[in-house]
C-alpha positions as CSV (number, residue, x, y, z in Angstrom):
1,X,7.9,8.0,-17.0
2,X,7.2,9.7,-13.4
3,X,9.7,8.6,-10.2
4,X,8.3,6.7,-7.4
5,X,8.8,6.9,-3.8
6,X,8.6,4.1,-1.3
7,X,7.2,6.0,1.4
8,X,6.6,3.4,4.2
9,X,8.0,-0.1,4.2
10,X,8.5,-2.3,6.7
11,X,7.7,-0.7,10.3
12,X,9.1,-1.8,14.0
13,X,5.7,-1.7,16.4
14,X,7.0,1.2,17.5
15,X,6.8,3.0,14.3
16,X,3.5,1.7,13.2
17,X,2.3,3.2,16.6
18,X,3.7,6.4,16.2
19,X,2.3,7.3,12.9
20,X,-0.7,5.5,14.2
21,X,-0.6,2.7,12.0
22,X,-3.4,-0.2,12.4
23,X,-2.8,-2.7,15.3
24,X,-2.7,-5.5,12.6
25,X,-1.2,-3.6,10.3
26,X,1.0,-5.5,7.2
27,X,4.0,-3.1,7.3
28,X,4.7,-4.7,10.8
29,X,5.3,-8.3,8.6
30,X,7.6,-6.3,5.8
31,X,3.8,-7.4,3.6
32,X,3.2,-3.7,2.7
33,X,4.7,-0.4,0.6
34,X,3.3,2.8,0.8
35,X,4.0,4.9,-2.9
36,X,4.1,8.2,-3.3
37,X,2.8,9.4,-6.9
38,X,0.9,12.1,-8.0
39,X,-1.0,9.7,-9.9
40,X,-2.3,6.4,-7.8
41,X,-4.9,5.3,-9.8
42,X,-2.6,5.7,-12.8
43,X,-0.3,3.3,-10.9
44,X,-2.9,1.0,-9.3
45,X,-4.4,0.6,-13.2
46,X,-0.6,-0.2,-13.9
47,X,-0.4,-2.7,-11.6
48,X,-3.7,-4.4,-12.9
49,X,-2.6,-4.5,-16.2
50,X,0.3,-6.4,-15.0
51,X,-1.7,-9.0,-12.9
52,X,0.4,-8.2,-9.9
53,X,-1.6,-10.1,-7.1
54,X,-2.1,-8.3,-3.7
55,X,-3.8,-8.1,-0.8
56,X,-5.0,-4.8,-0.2
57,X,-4.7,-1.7,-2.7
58,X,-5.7,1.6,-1.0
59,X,-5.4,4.8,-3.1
60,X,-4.7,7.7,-1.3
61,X,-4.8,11.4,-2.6
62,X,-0.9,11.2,-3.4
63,X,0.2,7.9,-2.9
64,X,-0.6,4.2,-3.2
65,X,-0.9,1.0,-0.3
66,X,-0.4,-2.3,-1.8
67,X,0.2,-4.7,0.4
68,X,0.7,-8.7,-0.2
69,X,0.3,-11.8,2.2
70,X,-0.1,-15.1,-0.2
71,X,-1.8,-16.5,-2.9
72,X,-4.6,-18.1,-1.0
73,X,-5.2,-15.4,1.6
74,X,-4.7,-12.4,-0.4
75,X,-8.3,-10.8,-0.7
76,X,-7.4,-8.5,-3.8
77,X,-9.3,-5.7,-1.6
78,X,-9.5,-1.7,-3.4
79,X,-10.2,1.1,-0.7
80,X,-10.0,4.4,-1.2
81,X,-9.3,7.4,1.6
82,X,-9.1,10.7,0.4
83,X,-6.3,11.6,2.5
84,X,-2.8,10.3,3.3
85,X,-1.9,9.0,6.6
């Protein structure tokens, strides 16, 4: 019932680098969304409940990382950082 916002999406090497994005870093392969919420682990326990594979989920103060590569690689990995990038 709350809007999202897609935050970060795909990102040119020169982007990632610039907001000093990880050198191996999934948004560089259009594999990753960054979503702002003011509820991430409301949306993450949304996204559970659906069975939505993924790679990485990391939950972030105010937004949500979900990233997917492919059914066998993706590691289903939850991190949390207690602030945004």
């Amino acid at each position: 019932g709350k809007p999202l916002f897609i935050s970060s999406g795909y990102r040119c090497p020169a982007l990632n680098k610039a907001v000093n994005g990880s050198l191996s870093s999934d948004h560089m392969q259009g594999r990753a969304a960054d979503i702002a919420t003011d509820n991430p682990l409301g949306l993450f326990a949304w996204v559970c409940r659906l069975g939505v594979a993924y790679d990485q989920a990391i939950l972030y103060e105010d937004m949500l990382h979900l990233s997917y590569r492919n059914e066998k690689t993706n590691r289903m990995m939850v991190l949390e950082k207690r602030k945004s990038p």
